[in-house]
DRENPAMAR-117130 format. One record per residue: x, y, z of N, C-alpha, C in turn; residue number from 1. Coordinates in steps of 0.2 Angstrom, whole numbers. Layout:
% DRENPAMAR-117130
+-------+-------+-------+-------+-------+-------+-------+-------+-------+-----+
:   n.X :   n.Y :   n.Z :  ca.X :  ca.Y :  ca.Z :   c.X :   c.Y :   c.Z : seq :
+-------+-------+-------+-------+-------+-------+-------+-------+-------+-----+
:     X :     Y :     Z :     X :     Y :     Z :     X :     Y :     Z : NUM :
...
+-------+-------+-------+-------+-------+-------+-------+-------+-------+-----+
This chain:
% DRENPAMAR-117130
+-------+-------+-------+-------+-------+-------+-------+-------+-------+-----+
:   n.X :   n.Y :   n.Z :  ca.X :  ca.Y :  ca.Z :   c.X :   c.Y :   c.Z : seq :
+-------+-------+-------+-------+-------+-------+-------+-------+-------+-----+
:   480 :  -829 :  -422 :   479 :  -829 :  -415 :   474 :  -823 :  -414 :   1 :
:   470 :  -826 :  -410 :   463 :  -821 :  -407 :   466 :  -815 :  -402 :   2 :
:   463 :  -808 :  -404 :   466 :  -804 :  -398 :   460 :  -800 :  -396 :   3 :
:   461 :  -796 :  -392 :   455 :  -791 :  -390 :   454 :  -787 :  -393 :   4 :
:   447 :  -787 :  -393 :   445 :  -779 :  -401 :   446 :  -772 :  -397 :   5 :
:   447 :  -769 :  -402 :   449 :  -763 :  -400 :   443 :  -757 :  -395 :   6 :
:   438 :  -760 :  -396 :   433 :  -755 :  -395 :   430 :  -759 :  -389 :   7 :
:   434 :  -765 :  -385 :   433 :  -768 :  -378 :   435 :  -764 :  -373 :   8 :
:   432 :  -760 :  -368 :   438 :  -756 :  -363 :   439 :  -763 :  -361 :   9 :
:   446 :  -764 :  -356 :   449 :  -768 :  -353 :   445 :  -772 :  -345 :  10 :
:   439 :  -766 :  -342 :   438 :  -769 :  -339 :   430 :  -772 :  -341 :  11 :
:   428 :  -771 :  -348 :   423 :  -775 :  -351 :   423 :  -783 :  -353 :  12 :
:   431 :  -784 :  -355 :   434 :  -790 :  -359 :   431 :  -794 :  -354 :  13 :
:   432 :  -796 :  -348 :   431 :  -803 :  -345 :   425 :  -804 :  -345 :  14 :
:   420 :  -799 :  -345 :   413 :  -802 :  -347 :   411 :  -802 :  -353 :  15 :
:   416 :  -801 :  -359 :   412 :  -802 :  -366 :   415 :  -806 :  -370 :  16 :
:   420 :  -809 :  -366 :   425 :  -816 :  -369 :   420 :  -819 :  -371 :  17 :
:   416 :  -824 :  -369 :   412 :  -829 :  -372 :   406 :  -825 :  -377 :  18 :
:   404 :  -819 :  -377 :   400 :  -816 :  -381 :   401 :  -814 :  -388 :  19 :
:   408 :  -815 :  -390 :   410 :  -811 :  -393 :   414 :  -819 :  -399 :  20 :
:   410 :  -822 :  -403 :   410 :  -826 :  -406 :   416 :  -825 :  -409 :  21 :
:   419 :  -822 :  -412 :   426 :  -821 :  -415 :   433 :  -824 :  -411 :  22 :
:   431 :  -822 :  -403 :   435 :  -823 :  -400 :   436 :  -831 :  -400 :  23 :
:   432 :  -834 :  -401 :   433 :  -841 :  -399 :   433 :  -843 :  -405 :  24 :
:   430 :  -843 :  -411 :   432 :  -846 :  -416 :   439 :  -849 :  -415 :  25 :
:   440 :  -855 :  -421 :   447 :  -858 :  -420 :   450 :  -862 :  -415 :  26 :
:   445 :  -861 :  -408 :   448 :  -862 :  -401 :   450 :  -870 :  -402 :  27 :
:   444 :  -873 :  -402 :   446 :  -879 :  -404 :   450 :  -885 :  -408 :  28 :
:   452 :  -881 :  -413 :   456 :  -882 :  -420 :   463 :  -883 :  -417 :  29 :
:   465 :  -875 :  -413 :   471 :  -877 :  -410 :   475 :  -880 :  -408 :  30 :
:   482 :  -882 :  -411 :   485 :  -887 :  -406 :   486 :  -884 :  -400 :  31 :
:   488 :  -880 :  -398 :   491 :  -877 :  -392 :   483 :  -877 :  -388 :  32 :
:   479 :  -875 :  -391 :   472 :  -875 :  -385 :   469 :  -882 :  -383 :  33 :
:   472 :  -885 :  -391 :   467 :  -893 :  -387 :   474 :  -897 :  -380 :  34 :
:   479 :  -894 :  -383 :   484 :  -896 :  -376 :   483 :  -894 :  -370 :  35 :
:   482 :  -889 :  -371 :   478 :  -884 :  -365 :   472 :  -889 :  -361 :  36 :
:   467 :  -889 :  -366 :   459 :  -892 :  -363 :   463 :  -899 :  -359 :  37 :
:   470 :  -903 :  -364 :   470 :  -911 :  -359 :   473 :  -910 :  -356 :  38 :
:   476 :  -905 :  -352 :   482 :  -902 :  -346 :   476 :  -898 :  -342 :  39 :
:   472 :  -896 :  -341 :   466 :  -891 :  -337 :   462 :  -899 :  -337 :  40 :
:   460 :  -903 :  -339 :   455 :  -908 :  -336 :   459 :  -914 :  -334 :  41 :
:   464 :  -914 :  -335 :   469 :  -918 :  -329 :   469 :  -914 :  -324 :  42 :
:   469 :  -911 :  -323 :   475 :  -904 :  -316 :   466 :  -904 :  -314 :  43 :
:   460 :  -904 :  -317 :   456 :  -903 :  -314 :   453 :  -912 :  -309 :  44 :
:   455 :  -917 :  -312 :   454 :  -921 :  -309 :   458 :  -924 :  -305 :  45 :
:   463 :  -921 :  -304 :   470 :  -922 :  -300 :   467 :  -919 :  -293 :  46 :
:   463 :  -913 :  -295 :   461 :  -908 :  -288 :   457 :  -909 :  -285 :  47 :
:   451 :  -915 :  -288 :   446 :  -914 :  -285 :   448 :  -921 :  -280 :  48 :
:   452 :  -928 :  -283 :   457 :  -929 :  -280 :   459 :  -928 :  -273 :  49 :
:   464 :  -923 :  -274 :   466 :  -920 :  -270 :   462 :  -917 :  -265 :  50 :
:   455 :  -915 :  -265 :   454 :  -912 :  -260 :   449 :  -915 :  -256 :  51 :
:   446 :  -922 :  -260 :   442 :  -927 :  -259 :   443 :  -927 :  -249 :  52 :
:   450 :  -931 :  -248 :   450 :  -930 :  -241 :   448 :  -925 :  -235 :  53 :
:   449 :  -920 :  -237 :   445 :  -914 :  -235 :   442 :  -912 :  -234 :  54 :
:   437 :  -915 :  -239 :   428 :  -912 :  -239 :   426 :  -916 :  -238 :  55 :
:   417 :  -913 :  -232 :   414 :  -918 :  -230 :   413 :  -922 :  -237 :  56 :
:   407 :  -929 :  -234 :   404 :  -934 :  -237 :   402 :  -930 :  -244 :  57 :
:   396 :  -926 :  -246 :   391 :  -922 :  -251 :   394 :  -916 :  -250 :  58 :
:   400 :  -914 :  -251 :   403 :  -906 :  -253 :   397 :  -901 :  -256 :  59 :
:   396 :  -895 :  -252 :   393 :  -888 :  -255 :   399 :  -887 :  -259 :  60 :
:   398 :  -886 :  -266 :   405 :  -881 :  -269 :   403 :  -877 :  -274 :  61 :
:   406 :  -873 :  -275 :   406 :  -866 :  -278 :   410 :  -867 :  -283 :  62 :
:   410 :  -866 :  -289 :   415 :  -863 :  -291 :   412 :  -858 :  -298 :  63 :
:   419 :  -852 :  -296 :   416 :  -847 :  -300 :   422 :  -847 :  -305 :  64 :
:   417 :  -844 :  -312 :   421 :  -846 :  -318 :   424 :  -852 :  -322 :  65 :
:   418 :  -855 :  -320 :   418 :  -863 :  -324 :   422 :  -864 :  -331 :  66 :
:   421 :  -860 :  -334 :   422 :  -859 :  -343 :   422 :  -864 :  -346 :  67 :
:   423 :  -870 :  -348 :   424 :  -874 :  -350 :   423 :  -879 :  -347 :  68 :
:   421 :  -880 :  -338 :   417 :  -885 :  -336 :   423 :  -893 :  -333 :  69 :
:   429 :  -889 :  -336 :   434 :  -896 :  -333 :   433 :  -897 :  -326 :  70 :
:   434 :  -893 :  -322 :   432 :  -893 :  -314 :   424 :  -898 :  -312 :  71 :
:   421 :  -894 :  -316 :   413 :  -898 :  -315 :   411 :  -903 :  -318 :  72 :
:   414 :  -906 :  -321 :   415 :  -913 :  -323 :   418 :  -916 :  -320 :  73 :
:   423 :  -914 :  -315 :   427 :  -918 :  -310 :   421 :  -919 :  -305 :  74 :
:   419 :  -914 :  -304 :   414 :  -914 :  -297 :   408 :  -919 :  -298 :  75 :
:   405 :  -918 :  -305 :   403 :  -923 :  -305 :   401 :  -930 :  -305 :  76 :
:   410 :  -931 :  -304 :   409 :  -940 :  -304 :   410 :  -941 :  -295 :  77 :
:   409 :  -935 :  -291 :   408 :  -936 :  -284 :   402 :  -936 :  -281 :  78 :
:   401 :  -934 :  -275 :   393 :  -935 :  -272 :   395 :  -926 :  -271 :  79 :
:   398 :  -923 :  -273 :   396 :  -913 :  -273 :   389 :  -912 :  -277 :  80 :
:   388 :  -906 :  -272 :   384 :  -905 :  -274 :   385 :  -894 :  -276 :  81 :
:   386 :  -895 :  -285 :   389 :  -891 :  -286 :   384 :  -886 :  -289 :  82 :
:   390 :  -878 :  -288 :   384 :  -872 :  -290 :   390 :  -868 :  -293 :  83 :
:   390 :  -865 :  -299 :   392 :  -860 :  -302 :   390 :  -855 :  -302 :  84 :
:   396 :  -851 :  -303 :   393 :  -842 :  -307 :   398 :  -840 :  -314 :  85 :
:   396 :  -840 :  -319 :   398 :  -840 :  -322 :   396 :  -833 :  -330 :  86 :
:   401 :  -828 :  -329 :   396 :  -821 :  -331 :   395 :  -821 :  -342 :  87 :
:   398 :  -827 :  -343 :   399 :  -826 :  -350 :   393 :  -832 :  -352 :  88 :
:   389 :  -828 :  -359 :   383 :  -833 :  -360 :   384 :  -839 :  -362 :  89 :
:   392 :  -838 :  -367 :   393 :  -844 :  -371 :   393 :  -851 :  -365 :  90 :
:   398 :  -850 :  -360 :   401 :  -855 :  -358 :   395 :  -856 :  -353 :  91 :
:   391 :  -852 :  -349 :   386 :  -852 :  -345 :   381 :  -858 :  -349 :  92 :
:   377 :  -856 :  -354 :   375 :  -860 :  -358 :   374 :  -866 :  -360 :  93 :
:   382 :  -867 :  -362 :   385 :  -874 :  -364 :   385 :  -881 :  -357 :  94 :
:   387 :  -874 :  -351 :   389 :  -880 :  -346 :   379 :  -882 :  -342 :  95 :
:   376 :  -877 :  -345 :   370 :  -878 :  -343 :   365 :  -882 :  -347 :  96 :
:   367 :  -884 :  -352 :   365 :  -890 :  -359 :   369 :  -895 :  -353 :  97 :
:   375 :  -897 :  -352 :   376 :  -902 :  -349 :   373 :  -904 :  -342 :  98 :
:   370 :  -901 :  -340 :   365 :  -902 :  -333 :   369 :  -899 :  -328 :  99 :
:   372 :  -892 :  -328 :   374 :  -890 :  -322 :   370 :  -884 :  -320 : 100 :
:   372 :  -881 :  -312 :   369 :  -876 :  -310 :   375 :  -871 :  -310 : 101 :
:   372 :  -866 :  -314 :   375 :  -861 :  -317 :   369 :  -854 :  -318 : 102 :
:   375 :  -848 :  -312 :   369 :  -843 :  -316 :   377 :  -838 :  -318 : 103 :
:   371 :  -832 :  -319 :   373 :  -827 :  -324 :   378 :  -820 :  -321 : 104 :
:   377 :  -821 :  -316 :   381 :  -816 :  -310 :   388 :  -814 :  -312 : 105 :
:   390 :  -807 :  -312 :   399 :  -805 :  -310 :   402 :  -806 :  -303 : 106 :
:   405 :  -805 :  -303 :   411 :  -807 :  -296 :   418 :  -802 :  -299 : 107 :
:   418 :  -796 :  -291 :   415 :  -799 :  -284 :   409 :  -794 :  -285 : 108 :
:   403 :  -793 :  -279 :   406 :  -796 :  -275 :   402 :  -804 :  -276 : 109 :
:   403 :  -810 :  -275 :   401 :  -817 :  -274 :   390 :  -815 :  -272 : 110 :
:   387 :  -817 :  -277 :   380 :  -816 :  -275 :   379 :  -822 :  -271 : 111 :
:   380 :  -824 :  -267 :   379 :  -831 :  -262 :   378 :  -829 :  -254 : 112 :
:   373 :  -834 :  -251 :   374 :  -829 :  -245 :   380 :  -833 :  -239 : 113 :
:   380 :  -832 :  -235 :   389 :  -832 :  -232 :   385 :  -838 :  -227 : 114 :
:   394 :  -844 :  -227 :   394 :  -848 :  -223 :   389 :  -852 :  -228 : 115 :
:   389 :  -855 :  -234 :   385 :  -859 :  -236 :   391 :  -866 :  -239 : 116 :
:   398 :  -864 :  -241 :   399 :  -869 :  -246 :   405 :  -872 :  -241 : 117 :
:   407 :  -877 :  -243 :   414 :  -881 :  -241 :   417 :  -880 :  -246 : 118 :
:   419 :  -879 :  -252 :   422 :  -876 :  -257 :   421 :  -872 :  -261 : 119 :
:   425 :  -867 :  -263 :   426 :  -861 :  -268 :   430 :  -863 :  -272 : 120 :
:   431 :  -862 :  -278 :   434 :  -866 :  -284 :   436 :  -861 :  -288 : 121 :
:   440 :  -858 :  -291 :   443 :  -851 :  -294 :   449 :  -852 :  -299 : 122 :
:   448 :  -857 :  -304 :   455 :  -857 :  -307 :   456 :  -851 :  -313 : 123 :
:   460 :  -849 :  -312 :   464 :  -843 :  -317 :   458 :  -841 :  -318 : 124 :
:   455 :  -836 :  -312 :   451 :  -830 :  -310 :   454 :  -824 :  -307 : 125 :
:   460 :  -826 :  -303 :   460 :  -819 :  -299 :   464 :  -816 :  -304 : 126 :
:   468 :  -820 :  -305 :   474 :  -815 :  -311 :   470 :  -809 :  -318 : 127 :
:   466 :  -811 :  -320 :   462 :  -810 :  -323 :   456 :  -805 :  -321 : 128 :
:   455 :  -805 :  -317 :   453 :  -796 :  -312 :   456 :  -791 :  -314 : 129 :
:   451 :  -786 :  -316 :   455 :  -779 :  -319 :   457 :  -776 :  -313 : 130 :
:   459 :  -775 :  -307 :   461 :  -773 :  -303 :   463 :  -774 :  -295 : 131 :
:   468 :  -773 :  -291 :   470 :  -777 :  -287 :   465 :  -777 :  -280 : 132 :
:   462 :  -772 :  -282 :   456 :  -771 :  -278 :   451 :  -775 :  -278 : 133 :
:   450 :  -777 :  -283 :   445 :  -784 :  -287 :   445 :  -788 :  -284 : 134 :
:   452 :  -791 :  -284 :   456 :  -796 :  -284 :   457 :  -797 :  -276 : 135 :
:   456 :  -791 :  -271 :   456 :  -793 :  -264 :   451 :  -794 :  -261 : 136 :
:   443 :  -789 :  -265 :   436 :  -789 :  -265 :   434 :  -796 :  -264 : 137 :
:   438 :  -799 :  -272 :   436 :  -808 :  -271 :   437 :  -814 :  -270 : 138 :
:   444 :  -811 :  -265 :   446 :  -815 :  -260 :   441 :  -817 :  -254 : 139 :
:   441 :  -807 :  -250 :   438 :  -808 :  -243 :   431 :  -809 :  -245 : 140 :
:   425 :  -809 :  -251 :   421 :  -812 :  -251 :   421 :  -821 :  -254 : 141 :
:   426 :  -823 :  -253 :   426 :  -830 :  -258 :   427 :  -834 :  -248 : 142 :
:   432 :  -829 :  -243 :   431 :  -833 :  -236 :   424 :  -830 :  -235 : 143 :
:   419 :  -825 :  -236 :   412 :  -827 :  -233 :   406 :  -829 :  -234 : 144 :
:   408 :  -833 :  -241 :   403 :  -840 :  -241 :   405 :  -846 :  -239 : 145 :
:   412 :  -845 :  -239 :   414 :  -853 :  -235 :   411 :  -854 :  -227 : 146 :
:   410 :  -859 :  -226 :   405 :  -862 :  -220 :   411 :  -861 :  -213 : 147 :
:   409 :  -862 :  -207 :   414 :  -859 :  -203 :   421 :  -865 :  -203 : 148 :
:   426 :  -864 :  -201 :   430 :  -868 :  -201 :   433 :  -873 :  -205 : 149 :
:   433 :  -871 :  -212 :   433 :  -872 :  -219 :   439 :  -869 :  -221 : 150 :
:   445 :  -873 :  -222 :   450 :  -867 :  -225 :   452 :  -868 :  -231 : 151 :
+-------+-------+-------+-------+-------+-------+-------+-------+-------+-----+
């Protein structure tokens, strides 16, 4: 089992997950991880589903910390019109080989400018904030690039 190196402070780990080649080693090998990958790209398809009725015709969406891209492969089979941020180079990279927009930026605070998107997309992000300051920081900026009356 992969753990954090020791010479990681804890509030460097979220930007150096995908950096840090060790870490991911084996990822795929795993049983428990590949159950993971087809339990995350259901749940992500289930969501985009699920929100379809909601969002205009050509959705603005946002989503921060793509990792893996389950989300934006969902999007993809819609008329969204999708933008990440995502701050690790491995998974930036890869989802950006598959033809996504994807930049390099940490969050919070969110580098977008306000009132731009009809969705913000954040799965197993805020837990993962080194502090709950963070974690508030990237709520009330995550409500001001949603477009007005957006909830």
């Amino acid at each position: 089992m992969n753990s954090i190196p020791g010479d990681v402070p804890q509030e460097d780990f979220r930007y150096r997950i995908g950096h840090e080649g060790n870490l991911l080693r084996g990822y795929r090998s795993d049983p428990l991880s590949q159950r993971y990958d087809r339990v995350k790209a259901n749940h992500s398809e289930k969501m985009s589903r699920l929100l379809a009725p909601y969002l205009p015709e050509s959705p603005q969406v946002l989503e921060i910390g793509p990792g893996w891209g389950h989300f934006a492969r969902a999007m993809a089979a819609t008329n969204a019109r999708y933008d990440a941020v995502e701050p690790s180079d491995f998974f930036r990279e890869r989802l950006t080989r598959q033809g996504f927009a994807v930049s390099a930026e940490a969050v919070p605070p969110i580098p977008r400018a306000s009132a731009q998107y009809d969705l913000v997309h954040a799965s197993m992000l805020i837990e993962n904030l080194p502090t709950v300051g963070e974690a508030a920081a990237f709520v009330g900026d995550a409500a001001r690039v949603l477009k007005p009356g957006v909830y």
